[in-house]
C-alpha positions, 0 to 999 in steps of 0.5 A, a space after each residue: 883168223 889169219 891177216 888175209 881176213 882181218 883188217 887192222 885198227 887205223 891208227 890211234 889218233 885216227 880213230 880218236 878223230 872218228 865216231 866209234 860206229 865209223 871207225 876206219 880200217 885199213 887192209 895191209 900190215 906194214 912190209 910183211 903185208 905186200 910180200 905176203 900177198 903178192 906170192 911168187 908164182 915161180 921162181 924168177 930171177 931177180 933181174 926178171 923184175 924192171 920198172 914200169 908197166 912193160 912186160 917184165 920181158 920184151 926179148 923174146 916177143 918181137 911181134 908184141 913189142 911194148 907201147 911206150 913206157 908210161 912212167 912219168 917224167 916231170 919234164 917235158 909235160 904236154 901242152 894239157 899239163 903234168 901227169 902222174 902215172 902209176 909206179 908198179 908197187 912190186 915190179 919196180 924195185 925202185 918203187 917197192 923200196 920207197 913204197 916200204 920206207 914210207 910204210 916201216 917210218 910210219 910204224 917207228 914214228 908211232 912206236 916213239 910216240 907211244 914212249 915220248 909223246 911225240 916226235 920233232 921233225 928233224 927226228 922224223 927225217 931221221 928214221 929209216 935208212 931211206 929218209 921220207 923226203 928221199 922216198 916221196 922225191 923219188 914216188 912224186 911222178 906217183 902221187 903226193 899229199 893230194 893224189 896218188 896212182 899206183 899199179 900191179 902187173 897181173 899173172 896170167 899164166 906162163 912165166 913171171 917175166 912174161 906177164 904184160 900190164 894192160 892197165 892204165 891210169 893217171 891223174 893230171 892236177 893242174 888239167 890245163 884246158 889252154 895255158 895261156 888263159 890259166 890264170 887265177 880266174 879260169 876255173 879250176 880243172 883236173 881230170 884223173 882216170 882208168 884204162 883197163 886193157 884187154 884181149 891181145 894187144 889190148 895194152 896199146 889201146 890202154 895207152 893210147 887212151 891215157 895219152 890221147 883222151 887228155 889232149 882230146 878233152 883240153 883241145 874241145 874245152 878250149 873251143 868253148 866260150 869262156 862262161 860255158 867252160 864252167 856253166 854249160 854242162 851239156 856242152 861239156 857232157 857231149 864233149 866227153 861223148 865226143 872224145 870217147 868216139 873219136 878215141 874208139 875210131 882211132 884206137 890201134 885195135 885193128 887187129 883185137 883188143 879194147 880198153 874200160 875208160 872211166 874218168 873224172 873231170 872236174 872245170 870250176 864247180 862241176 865234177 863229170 864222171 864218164 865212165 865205159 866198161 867195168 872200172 868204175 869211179 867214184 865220188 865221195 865226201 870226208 866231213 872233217 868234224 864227224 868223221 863220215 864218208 859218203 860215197 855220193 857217185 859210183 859209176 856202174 859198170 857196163 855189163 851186157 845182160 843190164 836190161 838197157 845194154 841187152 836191147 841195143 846188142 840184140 837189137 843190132 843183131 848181137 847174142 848176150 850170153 848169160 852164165 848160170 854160175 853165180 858170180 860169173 859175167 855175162 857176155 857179149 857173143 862176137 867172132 874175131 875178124 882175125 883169128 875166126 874164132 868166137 868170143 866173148 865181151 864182159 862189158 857193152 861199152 868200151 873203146 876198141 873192141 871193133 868186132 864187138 862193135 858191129 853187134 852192139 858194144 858202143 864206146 860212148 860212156 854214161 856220164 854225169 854231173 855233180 857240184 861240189 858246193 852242192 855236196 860240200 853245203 849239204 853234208 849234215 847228219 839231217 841232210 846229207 848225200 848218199 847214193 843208193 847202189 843197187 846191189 844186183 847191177 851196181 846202177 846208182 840213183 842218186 839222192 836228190 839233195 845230191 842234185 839239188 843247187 844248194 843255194 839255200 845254204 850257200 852262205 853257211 861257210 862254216 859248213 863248207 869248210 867241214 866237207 871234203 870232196 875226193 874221187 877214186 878210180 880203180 879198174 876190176 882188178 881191185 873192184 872185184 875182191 876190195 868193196 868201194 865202201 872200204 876204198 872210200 874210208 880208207 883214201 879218205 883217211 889218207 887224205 885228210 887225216 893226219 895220222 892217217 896213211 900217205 895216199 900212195 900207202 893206202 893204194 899199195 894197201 888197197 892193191 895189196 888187200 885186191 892181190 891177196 883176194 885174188 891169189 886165194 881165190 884163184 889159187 895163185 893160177 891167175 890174178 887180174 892187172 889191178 891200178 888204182 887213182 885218187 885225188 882231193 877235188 876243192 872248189 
């Protein structure tokens, strides 16, 4: 069996930690892993390759000039806070390099400890010749110990250096809804997200949501009275409709294009999950003391033959079409205002998309509510949080001990402390060929387990495990951009 198909053990200590029926796997094999699955397509010259998410080539376009680079600086952080942005695990070479020391020092730790027992920290810096602390320093715009985005430039034709990122993606912790009342009694807040672009110029749609939705979100939060920030789910599930609009209204899509948008807010308690296209979020939790994962939120993705999408297309005068092909999405029918060509939509809502808009593609998202002391104090093998997926349209129906307020069991601090509470967003392009039960243990394991992978690990090995599906699917003829985010959510 080839390591395509065969996820390897997690480590030791790791699975010493779990029941055997919930043994943890990880899908890469350490450097061998990312250079194996992600083929060169031709062959590109090494300066071909940059860092970012810019087109590998910006000379020979002038008409599609790029939108502003989107890695991160730690400086000059906008007024809603600091974000991490996603590093291409392959394309940037300063990445890829940090990305494998942190992956071969994992695996030289384990193979001292199995001769000694045990490493002391100075031997740890030791290893390698990119030490940990240097290749966290220069992945931290990335992620750290709570949070983590990586990205991979998709292959869609044509040459290597050619190929655009119309994937976006970020996770802003602390997210400040107004910095001069962030003090210790505002609520917590953070807010992380997926922007898959797509059509031409559907990139500059990505990006400007995943710069403009933060500032939109901290602007109409902050009009809130204080107590309704953390109390009024309404007020807060229509802020996040709002938003949606307005950055649909205003998006650089004149002349084509769209962009997903699934993101996750969370203000004190309350966790929002806001989700339009086919990147999807996830919620989930780790109990420490059992080992189990729970997915109790999985966002569904919009496609246009769901029966309530189809009404609202053909009722505004749009066409659905529905392939025969088993595995193939269905279609929203509309004509390019530019080109006059006739095209077709994979999803019913997105931002941008305006053709599609006048036959029925919307961007308001679906949005829910969870508590987090709700799911923290009901996780117990007799009562626990599981949501019920539907296998043909991907809706969730969620458990009602979910959606209960937990009060019964609010004083059972001993039970909180054991649960842990994360979230996961990732556009098609890992969706479509990693399953989200196999994303949710191993992020949580990463996480929250000590001799688990770093969190920007386990998204290379995510994005890697995605990467191989598709090249031997495809044939190594096409390969969807993929970008993953993560982050812990503690109340």
């Amino acid at each position: 069996m080839s390591w395509l198909t065969q996820p390897l053990q997690l480590y030791r200590l790791a699975n010493k930690k779990m029941k055997p029926a919930n043994s943890i796997t990880l899908f890469f094999a350490a450097a061998a892993f990312t250079a194996m699955s992600l083929p060169r397509l031709v062959e590109a010259e090494t300066d071909a390759r940059t860092s970012g998410q810019r087109s590998l080539s910006t000379s020979d376009d002038e008409k599609r000039k790029q939108p502003d680079d989107v890695s991160s600086s730690l400086t000059n952080c906008p007024s809603y806070g600091c974000p991490i942005l996603p590093r291409d695990m392959y394309f940037d070479e300063e990445a890829q390099e940090a990305l494998k020391a942190i992956r071969n020092l994992q695996v030289k730790i384990e193979q001292r400890e199995e001769k000694s027992g045990g490493l002391e920290d100075t031997e740890v810096d030791n290893l390698g010749s990119l030490s940990l602390e240097n290749a966290l320093d220069r992945l931290k715009s990335a992620g750290g110990e709570d949070q983590a985005t990586l990205t991979l430039i998709g292959y869609k034709g044509g040459k290597v250096e050619d190929q655009i990122n119309q994937d976006r993606a970020f996770v802003i912790s602390p997210f400040l809804i107004d910095q001069k009342t962030n003090t210790d009694t505002f609520p917590k807040a953070r807010l992380m997200g997926v922007f898959d672009g797509h059509a031409k110029l559907g990139e500059f749609v990505s990006q400007y949501s995943v710069s403009e939705l933060p500032k939109l979100l901290s602007e109409k939060i902050h009009s809130l009275p204080l107590d309704q920030i953390e109390n009024d789910e309404k007020a807060v599930k229509q802020i996040l409709i709002d938003s949606f609009v307005q950055m649909d209204k205003a998006a650089p899509a004149e002349l084509s294009g769209g962009c997903t948008a699934s993101v996750v807010l969370q203000l004190g308690r309350k966790i929002y999950i806001a989700n339009a296209g086919d990147s999807r979020s996830l919620v989930a939790t780790f109990q420490k003391s059992t080992g189990r994962v729970n997915i109790v939120y999985l966002s569904r993705e919009d496609k246009p033959d769901l029966p309530d999408e189809k009404a609202r297309v053909e009722n505004m005068g749009g066409q659905v079409y529905i392939p025969q092909r088993v595995g193939a999405s269905s279609r929203v029918i509309y004509v390019d205002s530019y080109t006059g060509v006739q095209s077709g939509l994979a999803m019913s809502r997105s931002i941008g998309d305006w053709d599609a808009g006048n036959v029925g593609v919307i961007p308001n998202p679906i949005v829910e509510v969870l508590n987090i002391e709700t799911l923290k104090n009901i996780q117990t093998e007799e009562d626990s949080c599981v949501a019920q997926i539907d296998a043909r349209t991907g809706e969730t129906t969620m458990d009602i001990n979910c959606i209960t307020n937990g009060e019964e069991k609010k004083d059972d601090n001993s039970l909180e402390d054991d649960v842990e509470v994360f979230a996961v967003s990732a556009t098609d392009g890992m969706l479509d060929f990693v399953n989200v039960e196999d994303i949710a243990r191993n992020v949580a394991a990463s996480l929250y387990l000590d001799e688990g992978p770093h969190p920007l690990s386990a998204c290379e090995g995510l994005i890697s495990t995605a990467a191989a599906g598709w090249w031997k699917s495809k044939d190594g003829k096409y390969r969807d951009d993929i970008a993953i985010a993560i982050s812990k959510f503690d109340s």
